[in-house]
N, C-alpha and C positions, 0 to 999 in steps of 0.2 A: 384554418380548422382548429375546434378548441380542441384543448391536451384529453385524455381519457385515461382511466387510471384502474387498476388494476388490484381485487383481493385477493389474494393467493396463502394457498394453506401447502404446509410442506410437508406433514405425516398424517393422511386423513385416514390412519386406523389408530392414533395416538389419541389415549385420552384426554388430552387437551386439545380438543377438536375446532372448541371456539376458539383459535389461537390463530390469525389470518394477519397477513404483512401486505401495504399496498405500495405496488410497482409502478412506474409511468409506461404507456405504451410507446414504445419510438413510432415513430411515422413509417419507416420502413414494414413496420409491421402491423401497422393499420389494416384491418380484413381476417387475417390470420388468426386474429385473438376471439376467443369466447367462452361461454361457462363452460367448465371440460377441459379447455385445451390445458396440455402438457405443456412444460414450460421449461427454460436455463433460468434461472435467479443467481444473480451476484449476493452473496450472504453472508453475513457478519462482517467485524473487522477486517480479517481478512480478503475480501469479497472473492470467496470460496464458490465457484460454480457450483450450484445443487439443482436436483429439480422439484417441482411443485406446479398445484393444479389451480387455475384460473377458476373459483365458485362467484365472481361479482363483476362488473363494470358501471363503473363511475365515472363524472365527469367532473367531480367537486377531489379537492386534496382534503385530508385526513390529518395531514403532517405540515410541518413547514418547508420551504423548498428545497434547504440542506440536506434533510432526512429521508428523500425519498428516490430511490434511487430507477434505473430503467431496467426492464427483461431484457435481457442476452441475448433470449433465442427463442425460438419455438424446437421442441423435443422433437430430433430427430427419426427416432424410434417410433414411431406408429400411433395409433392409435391405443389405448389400453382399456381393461375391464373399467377401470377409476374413471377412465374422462367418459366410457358411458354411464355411468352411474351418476358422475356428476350433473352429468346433462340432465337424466331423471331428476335429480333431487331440484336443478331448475327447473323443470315443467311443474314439480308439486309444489314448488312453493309457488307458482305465479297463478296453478290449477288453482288451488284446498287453502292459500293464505297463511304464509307461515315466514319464520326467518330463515336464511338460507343455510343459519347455523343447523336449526330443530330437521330441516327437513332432509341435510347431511347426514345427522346422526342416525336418521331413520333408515335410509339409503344405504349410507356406510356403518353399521351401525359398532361402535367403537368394540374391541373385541382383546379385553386385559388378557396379555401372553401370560398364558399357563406354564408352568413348568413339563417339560417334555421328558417322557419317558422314555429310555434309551436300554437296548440290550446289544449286548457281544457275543460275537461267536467267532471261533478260532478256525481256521482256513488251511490247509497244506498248502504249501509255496511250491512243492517238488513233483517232478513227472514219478513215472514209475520205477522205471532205473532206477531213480536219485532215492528214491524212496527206501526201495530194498538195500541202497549203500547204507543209508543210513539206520536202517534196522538191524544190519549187522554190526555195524560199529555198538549200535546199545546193546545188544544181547552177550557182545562182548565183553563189555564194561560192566555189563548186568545191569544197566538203568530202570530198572521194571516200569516206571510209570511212563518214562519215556516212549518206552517200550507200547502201555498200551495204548500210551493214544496215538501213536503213528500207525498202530493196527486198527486203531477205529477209525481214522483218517482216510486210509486206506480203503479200507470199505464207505465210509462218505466222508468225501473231501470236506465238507463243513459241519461242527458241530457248535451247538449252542455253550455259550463259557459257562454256565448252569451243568449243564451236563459234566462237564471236560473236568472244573473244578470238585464236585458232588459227587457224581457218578465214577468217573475214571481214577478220582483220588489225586489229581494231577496240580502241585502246589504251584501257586503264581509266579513266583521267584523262575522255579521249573520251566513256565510259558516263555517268562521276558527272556530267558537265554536263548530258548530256540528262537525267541523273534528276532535277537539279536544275528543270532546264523543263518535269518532269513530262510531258515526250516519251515516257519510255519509265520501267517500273519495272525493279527488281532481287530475284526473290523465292528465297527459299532453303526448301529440303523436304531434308525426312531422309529417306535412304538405307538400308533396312535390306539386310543380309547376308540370302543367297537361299542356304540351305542346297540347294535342290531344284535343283541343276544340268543332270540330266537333263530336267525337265520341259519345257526349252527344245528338249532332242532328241525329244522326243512330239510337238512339237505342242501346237496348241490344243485346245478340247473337244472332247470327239466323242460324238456321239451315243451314246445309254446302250442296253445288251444289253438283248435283248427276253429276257423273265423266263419259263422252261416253266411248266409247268399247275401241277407241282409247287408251285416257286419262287414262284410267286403265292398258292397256298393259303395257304402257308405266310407271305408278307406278310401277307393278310387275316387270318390266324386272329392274329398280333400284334397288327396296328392293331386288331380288337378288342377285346384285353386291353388295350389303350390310350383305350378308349373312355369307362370309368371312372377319370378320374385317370391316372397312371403306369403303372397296374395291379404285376401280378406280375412279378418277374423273370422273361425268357424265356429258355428254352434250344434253341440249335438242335442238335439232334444230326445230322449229315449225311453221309454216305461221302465219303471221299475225294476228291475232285475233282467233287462235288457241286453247287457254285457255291454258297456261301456267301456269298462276297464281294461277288455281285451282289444277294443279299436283302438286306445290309448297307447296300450304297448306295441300295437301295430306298427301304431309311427312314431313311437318313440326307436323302436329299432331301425327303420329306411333314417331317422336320424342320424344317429347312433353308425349306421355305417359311412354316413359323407364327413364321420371325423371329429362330429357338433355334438353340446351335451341338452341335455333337458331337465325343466324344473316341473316338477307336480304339485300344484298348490291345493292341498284337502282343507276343508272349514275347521276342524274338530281336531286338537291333539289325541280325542278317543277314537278316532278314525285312522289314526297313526298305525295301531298295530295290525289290522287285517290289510290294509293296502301294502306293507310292509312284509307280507308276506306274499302278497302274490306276482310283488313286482321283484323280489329277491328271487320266487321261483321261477322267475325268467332271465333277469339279468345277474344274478349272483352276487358278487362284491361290488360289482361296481351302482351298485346304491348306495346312497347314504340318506339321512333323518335329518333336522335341523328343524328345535320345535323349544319353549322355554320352560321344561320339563327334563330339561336333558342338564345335566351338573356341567359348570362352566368350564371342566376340564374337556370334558366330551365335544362342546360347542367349539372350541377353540379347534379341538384337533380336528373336528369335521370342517371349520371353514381354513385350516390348512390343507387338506387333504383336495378338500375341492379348488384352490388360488391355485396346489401343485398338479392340476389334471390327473386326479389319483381315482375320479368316482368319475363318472357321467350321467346321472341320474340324482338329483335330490327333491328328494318328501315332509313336503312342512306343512304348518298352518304358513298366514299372511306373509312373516316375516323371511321366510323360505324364498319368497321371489327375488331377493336381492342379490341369492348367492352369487359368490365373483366367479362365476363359468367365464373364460380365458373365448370360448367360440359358440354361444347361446345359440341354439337351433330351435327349441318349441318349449313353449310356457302352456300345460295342462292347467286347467283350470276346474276341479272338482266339483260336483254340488256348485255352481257360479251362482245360485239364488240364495245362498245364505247371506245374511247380513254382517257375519262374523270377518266375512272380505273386507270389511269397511271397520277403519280405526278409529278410537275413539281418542288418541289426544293426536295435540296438533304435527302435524299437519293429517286432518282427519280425511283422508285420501281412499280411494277407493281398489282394491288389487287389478279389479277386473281393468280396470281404466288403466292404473299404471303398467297393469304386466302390456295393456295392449300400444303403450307408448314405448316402454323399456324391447318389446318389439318394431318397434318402429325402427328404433336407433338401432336394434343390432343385428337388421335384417332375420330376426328370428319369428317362427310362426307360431300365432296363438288360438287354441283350440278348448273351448267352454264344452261341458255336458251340465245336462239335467233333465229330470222327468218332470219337475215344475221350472221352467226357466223362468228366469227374472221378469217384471214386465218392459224394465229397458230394456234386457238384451232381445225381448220378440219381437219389440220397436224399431230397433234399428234391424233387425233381420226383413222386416218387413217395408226396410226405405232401403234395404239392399246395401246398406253398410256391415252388415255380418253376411255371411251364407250360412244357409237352414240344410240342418241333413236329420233325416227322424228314422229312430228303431222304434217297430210297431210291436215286436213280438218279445217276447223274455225267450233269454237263452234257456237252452236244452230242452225245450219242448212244454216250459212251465207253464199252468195259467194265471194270470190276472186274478185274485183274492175277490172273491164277492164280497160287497162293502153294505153296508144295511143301517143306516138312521134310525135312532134311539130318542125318540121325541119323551125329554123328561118331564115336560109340562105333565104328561098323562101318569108318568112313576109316580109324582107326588099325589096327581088324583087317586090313585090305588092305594096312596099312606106308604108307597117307599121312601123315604128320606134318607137312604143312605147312597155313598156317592159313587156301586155299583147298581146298575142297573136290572130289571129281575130277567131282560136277556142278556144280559152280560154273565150275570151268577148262574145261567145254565150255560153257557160256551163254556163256560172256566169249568164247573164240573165237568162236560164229557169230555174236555181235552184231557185234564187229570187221571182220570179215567180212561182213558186210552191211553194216556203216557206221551202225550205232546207235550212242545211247549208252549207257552203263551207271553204277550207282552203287553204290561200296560200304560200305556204313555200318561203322562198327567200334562196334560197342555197349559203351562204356566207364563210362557211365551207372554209381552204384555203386560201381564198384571204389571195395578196400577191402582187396585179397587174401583173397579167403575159399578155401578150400581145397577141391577136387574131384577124382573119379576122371574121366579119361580113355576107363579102360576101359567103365566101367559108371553113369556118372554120379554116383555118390552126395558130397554132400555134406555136410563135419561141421556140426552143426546144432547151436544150444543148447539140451538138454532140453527149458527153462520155458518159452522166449518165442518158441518158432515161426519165427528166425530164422537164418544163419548167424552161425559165431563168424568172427572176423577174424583174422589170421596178423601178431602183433608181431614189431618187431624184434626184442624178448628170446627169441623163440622161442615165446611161450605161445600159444594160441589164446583170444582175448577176445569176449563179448557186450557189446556196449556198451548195452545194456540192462537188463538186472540186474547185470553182473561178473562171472557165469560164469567158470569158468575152467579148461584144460585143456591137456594136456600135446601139442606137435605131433604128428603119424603120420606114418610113413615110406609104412606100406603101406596102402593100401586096406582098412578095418574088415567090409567088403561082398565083396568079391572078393579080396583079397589082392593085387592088382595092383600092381607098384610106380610105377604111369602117376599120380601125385595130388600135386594142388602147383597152384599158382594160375596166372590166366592172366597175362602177360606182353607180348604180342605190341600195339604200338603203331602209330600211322598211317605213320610211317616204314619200318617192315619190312614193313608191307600196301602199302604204294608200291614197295619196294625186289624183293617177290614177284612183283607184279605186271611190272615192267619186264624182270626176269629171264625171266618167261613169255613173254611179248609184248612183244620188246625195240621195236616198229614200235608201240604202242598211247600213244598221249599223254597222259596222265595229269595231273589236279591234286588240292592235297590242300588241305584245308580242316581247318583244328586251329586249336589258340591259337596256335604258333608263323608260320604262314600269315597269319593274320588281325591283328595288333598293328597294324597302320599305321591311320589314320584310314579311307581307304576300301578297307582288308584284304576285308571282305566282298565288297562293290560288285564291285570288280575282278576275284574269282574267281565270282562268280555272272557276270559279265556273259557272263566269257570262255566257259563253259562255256553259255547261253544262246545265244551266237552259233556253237556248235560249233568251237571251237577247242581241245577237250579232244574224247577217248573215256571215259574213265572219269574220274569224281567219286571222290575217294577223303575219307572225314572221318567225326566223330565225330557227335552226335545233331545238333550243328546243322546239318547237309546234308537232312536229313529235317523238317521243321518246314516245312510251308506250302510250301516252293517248288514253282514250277509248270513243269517241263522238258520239252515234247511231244516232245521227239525220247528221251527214256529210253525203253528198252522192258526193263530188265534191274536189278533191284534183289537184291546179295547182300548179307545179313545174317553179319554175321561173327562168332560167340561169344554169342549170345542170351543166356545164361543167368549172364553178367558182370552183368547188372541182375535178373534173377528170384533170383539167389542173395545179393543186396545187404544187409549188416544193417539192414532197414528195412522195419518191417511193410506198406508199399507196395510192397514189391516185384515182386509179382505184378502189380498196377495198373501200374506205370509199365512193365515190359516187355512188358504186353499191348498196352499206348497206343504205346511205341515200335517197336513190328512192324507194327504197323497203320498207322501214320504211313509207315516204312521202305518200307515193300510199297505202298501209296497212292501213293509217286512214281514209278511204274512204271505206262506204257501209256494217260498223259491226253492224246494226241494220237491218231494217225488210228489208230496201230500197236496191233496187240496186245498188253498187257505182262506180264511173269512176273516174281516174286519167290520167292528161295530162302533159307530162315532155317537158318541150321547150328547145331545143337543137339545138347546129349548128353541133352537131356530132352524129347523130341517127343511124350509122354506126357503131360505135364503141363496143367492146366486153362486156362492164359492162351496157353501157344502152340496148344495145340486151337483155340481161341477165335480166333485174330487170324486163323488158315490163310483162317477163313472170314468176317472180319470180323463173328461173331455176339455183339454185346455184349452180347445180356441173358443169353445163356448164362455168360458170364466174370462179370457181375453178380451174377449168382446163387449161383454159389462165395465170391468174396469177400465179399460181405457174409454170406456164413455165416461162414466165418473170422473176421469182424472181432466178430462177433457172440459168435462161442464166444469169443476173445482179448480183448474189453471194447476194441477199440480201434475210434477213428473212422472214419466218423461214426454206431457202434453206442453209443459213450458218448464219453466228453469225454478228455483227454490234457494235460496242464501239463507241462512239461518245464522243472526249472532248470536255466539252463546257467551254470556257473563257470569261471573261467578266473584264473592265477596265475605268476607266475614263477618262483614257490618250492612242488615240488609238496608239501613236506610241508605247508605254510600251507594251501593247496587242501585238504587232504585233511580236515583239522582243519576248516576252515569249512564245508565239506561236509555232514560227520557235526553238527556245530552247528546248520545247516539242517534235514537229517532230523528230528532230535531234535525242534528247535522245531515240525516240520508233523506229527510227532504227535500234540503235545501239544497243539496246537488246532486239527486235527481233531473237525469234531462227530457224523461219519458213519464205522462201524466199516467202511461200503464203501469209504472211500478207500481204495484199495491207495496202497503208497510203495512206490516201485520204483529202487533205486540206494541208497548215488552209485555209478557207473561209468564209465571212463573213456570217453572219446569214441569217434568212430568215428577221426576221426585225434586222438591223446591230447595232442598236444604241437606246436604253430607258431608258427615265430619267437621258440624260448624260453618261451614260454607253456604251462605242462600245463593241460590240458580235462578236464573230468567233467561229468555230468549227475545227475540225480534225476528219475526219473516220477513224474508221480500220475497216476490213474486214478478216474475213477467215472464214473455215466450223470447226474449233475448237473453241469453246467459252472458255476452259478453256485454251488455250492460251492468247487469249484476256487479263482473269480476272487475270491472270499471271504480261502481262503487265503492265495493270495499276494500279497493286499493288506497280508494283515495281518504275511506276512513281508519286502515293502519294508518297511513301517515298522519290523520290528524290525532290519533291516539297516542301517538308516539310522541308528539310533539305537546301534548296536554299532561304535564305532572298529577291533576286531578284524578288520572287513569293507574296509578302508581300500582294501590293495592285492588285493583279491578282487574280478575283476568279474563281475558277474551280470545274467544275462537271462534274459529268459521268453519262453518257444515255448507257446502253442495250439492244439492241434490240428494240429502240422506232421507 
């Protein structure tokens, strides 16, 4: 048998992460070893027993054969949080295509020790007896300070050295004597940073919402699937203000008491602060946050506190899945139809996938909601690799928002050209007017500049690939999907109309409209520009919670989960900026985001109404969302995706390139193609590219891509296995950087 060899890293929370040593495996220990395992290393000069985690296996040496010495052992001690984690970061680099370093760092993600904040409080060493001995020896002596603090001791055996020193007057010199007479001790506890500030303005716990007839079915029929093992991954599909959140805390608590902790994964760090309260006013402290908005002090002390079993419960965006929970019992998965689950550098992996792998390995259960679920996760629900559980009704008795289609093609024939609607500018009046509130989504999702008639809807489309082309600066019209290419139009190819040209209109001139209408109506607006400070979100959700706003004004993040009972008015501004997006989900994500949009309207006592302005009121996703019917919008797209070979009807690889020299780019590109020809072993691989991006060019960098296509993904993964190693080994690739996309 040939030798097999071993990368081993020895502090993977050290930020010299890429810093890996290779071991020979003895034969004895042949089986034993894999990515993960714990390990004994003979280390340094000294060959000092340490230990360290196996992240590679090789069959090639590294070193000469002087230098490389054998593992000792396998770690006695158990399994730990690091060798499942390592194990993850094996599945995503051999899943998404990455190095084993990148997809570490993401896993483990390195965490510079902060300096830790420590406070002292001073303790009585003495019973009661001993106590009064010694209060009269000072009153003898006349020690006054002595004096008072064995009388405040006495009444609480512990006080803080702030106090003791500040308060009682009582000098330090004064302390170290009596600690010396073992009168009294001096103990010191770390201080961790309380990202949860509010928590203090809620209150303590309070009792948990009684669960309807629904809401409980729908826990039994999970704890079921839990009754074997982990079981299946489960999906909640629920309407709109359905009360998800409270089936979540359901089982997050039957967790919670077998000893196991849980992680909640939400899309949106502006989703942070209302989930943040309602999961505190049940569990209390033992929550914590974990989100890249929180100061590096906070971040450290929150992932010591969770390594120390100090929390059982943490709430993040994507990066939250990883925390190092010591006994993982259930990974929530919020909103699972957001895109924002899925990461954009390498290793571009996906949460929903990894959290349902990172269950895999640590026996822990994984549980999705949404009132638009993914069209993968209905896919696999419906091949029975997930279980399907549905809430039909909104909690406390709410109803469903009447939703009503705004066909702008006919605003403009009346000579409205502005970008509210003349029935949106009466909703907006009588809510005002009554004293509601209202919200206006700007649907920006997409954009990309794709080109549309005004008059009559039509938009220029790319022959092949079932998408829009996009409008360059050079004037062309682009697919970024095959390369397509085409000359702009002046006039409308459908009607002749000279109304066609992309949309424009941004949160600021929908604020600036608004105000001009209703100069008495108070307005806030939620964008990136709004949001940049640390608690940018926080402060605009609060304010508008406490009604100190009329209208909400902001792009898709205003729509994602928040819960506002005084909305009763949701307009949708420009629907069809994300149904016409170059991206064969297009019809998904703007069916998801009307339903979401229209969903924040009328969750309290009031009636609510939603209005979505559309030049395509026609169309199968906004049919679909009017009425919240998703198996009908189901049913379309997956024929689409089905007749198109795209996800999840077959598989999708996407390289993506990037250069600062685009002729280099272009040239490694075509070298790419070339090579994923030629070993190709399936005449069904389609190659699809290179083309350039959807935006071609950032920060000096030009972008292209290449698809592959087939209904085998582990051919794909085959592929571009075998084209890292040929990139690796080609210098030509030097200043060319390349990633891999799955299924995005």
């Amino acid at each position: 048998m040939s030798e097999r060899y071993a990368d081993i890293i020895v502090d993977i929370t050290h930020e010299k992460l890429d810093r890996t040593f290779q071991y020979r495996i003895p034969p004895e220990l042949e089986g034993q070893i894999q990515e993960g395992t714990r390990v004994k290393i003979p280390f340094g000069g000294g060959n000092r027993l340490i230990e360290g985690y196996v992240i590679g296996l090789d069959s090639r040496k590294k070193y000469t054969e002087g230098k490389i010495k054998s593992i000792a052992a396998v770690a006695e001690d158990g399994i730990t949080v690091e060798t499942h984690l390592i194990a993850l970061a094996a599945w995503m680099r051999k899943t998404y295509g990455s190095t084993m370093i990148q997809a570490l760092k993401t896993v483990v993600p390195v965490r510079e020790k902060r300096k830790t904040r420590s406070r002292k409080q001073v303790c009585l060493n003495l019973d009661r007896e001993q106590t009064e001995s010694c209060l009269e020896e000072f009153r003898r002596k006349k020690y006054r300070a002595r004096i008072r603090l064995l009388e405040a001791l006495s009444e609480q055996p512990e006080l803080s050295w702030e106090y003791v020193t500040k308060e009682l007057k009582v000098p330090a010199d004064t302390l170290s004597g009596l600690e010396e007479r073992k009168i009294i001790r001096v103990e010191s506890y770390t201080v961790y940073r309380n990202p949860l500030r509010e928590r203090d303005e809620e209150g303590a716990e309070q009792a948990e919402a009684v669960l309807t007839g629904e809401q409980a079915s729908v826990c039994a029929g999970i704890l079921s699937e839990w009754k074997e093992g982990p079981g299946r991954p489960c999906l909640i599909q629920g309407v709109t203000g359905s009360g998800k959140t409270l089936v979540y805390m359901e089982l997050i608590s039957r967790v919670l008491e077998e000893g196991r902790q849980a992680i909640v994964l939400i899309p949106e760090i502006a989703l942070t602060w209302q989930n943040v309260r309602r999961f505190c006013s049940r569990f209390g402290d033992r929550v914590t946050v974990l989100n890249s908005r929180m100061s590096p002090g906070e971040r450290y002390d929150q992932f010591e506190r969770v390594r120390k079993g100090r929390v059982q419960i943490v709430i993040g965006p994507r990066s939250a899945l990883f925390a190092p929970f010591q006994k993982l019992g259930l990974i929530i998965i919020d909103e699972e139809h957001e895109s924002s689950y899925r990461s954009e550098v390498t290793p571009r992996y996906h949460a929903r996938e990894a959290a349902v792998e990172r269950g895999r390995l640590e026996d822990a259960h994984v549980v999705m909601g949404s009132a638009t679920p993914s069209v993968d996760a209905c896919y696999r629900c419906r091949s029975g690799e997930y279980a399907l559980f549905r809430l039909v009704r909104r909690y406390g008795g709410a109803e469903l928002p009447e939703v009503y289609p705004v066909d702008m093609r006919e605003e403009l024939r009346k000579g409205n050209r502005t970008v509210l609607s003349e029935a949106l500018q009466e909703a907006l009046r009588l809510r005002l007017k009554a004293g509601e509130q209202s919200m206006l989504f700007l649907n920006r999702r997409g954009y990309a500049g794709f080109i549309s008639c005004r008059s009559c809807g039509y938009v220029v489309k790319c022959p092949h690939c079932d998408v829009s082309l996009t409008y360059h600066s050079n004037g062309r019209l682009i697919c970024h999907y095959c390369g397509f290419e085409r000359e702009p139009v002046a006039r409308c190819p459908e009607c002749g109309s000279p109304y066609i040209g992309g949309f424009r209109a941004g949160t600021q001139q929908v604020e600036q409209v608004v105000k001009k209408m209703f100069p008495r109506a108070r307005t806030l607006r939620m964008d990136a520009d709004t949001t940049r400070g640390k608690d940018g979100y926080e402060k605009i959700l609060k304010a508008f919670a406490a009604g100190e706003a009329d209208v909400l004004i902001g792009t898709q993040m205003i729509v994602k989960g928040h819960d506002f009972p005084g909305v009763t008015l949701v307009g949708v501004i420009a629907a069809d900026v994300s149904l016409f997006a170059s991206d064969y989900r297009a019809a998904e994500r703007t069916y998801q985001l009307l339903v979401q949009a229209s969903g924040r309207a009328g969750r309290g006592r009031r009636a609510g109404e939603a209005l979505i302005q559309t030049y395509h009121p026609e169309h199968y996703s906004i049919r679909a969302a009017l009425t919240q019917d998703y198996d009908s919008f189901y049913e379309e797209e997956i024929a689409c995706r089905e007749l198109m070979g795209y996800p999840p009807a077959a598989s999708l690889l996407a390289v993506h390139g990037s250069c600062d020299q685009e002729e280099k780019l272009k040239n490694a590109m075509e070298y790419i193609r070339r090579y994923l020809i030629r070993v190709r072993r399936k005449s069904t691989v389609q190659l699809v590219g290179p083309a350039p991006e959807n935006v071609a060019k950032v920060q000096d960098y030009y972008r292209a891509v290449i698809y592959l296509k087939d209904g085998d993904e582990q051919e794909l993964i085959r592929m571009r296995d075998l084209l890292e190693r040929y990139i690796e080994i080609n210098r030509g690739f030097d200043s060319v950087y390349i990633q891999f996309d799955l299924n995005a």
